[in-house]
C-alpha angles and dihedrals in degrees: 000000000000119000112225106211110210116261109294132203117239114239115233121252091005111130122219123251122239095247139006137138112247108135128178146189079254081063094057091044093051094052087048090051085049094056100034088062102048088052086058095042089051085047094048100057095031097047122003136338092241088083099062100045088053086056092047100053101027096045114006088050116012104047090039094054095039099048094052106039095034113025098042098017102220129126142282084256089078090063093056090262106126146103096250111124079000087155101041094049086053086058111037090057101048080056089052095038094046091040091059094041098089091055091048091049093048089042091054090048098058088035092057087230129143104254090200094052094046100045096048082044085056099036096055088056104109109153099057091066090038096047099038101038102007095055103009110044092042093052077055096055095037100062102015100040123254094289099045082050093053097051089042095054098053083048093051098044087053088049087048088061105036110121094018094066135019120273094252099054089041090057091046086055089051085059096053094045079058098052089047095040085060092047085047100048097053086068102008086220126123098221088078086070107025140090101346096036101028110055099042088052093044090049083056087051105045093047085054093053087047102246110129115191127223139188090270088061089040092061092039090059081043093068097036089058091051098052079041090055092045089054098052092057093051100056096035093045091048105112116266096242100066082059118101114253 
């Protein structure tokens, strides 16, 4: 049987080990959160988009938020979102970003896409980074150790996407969840992936999977940001002493 320990505080400064066994009911949570929204992301391409936009917001945004501020009444900075290495992820990911340009350019080119549509459709894409890497990766590392997580996190982000894409393509997403969840892991803010990393490697993701955004797609992820972002500022905003000690 696995013994749950009760929420624990992270020390600051201390850096994770590569591997240990602590898992939580954040763990659990975490792993519901996983299938749940797949189930939605499956939903959402199969049946209707609703489905995914609930997942996003129910458990890609809400639970995330709620689990960590209230239930276990830490920061925002357990969610990635910090100003630690604030400068070094900015540039490390301009680096990255500008690094990748040339590929996504190349890749729209021979796609026929509109490189100005797909690229503001990819970039106003928040809660992928911050439910993948932001609540998922962390809840790894938390209770498997940095390398498990890693490994985890490439796993859960092919799962995400089995039934919407081919194998093929779903696998080749799991590889790029590992390269970002090491470039993740070295600051642990997602500022290292997002905006300037993220969306230029996920417009190269998503070209190679066949799926070309519009401006259509691009105002759809505008207004899901925005509900995201609401979101945010209800659960954070919520008084303290309705949070869990």
């Amino acid at each position: 049987m696995i013994a749950l320990s009760a929420p624990r505080r992270t020390v600051p400064g201390k850096r994770p080990k590569a591997f240990t066994w602590q898992p939580e009911a954040d763990t659990f949570i975490a792993l519901f959160t996983l299938l749940a929204f797949s189930l939605c992301y499956y939903a959402g391409t199969s049946i209707n988009s609703i489905f995914l936009w609930c997942g996003i917001l129910v458990f890609g945004t809400f639970i995330p938020l709620w689990t960590v501020l209230h239930r276990r009444g830490e920061s925002l900075e357990q969610l990635g979102i910090t100003r630690k290495f604030l400068v070094t992820s900015l540039i490390v990911s301009f680096v990255l970003g500008a690094g990748s340009a040339f590929q996504l350019i190349t890749l729209a080119s021979a796609s026929n896409a509109n490189i100005a549509s797909h690229l503001v459709a990819n970039f106003l894409v928040l809660w992928e980074p911050f439910f993948v890497f932001g609540w998922l990766y962390l809840r790894w590392e938390r209770a498997f150790g940095w390398l498990p997580a890693i490994a985890l996190t490439g796993l859960g982000f092919t799962i995400q996407h089995l039934g919407s894409v081919p194998l093929a393509a779903a696998a080749g997403f799991g590889v790029f969840a590992i390269m970002f969840a090491v470039v993740f892991a070295l600051v642990r803010n997602l500022v290292v992936l997002w905006p300037l990393f993220y969306p230029v490697a996920s417009g190269i993701g998503t070209l190679q999977a066949g799926f070309v955004m519009g401006w259509d797609d691009a105002g759809i992820s505008a207004i899901l940001l925005v509900l995201q972002l609401l979101i945010f500022w209800w659960v954070a905003t919520k008084p303290r002493s309705l949070r869990a000690a």
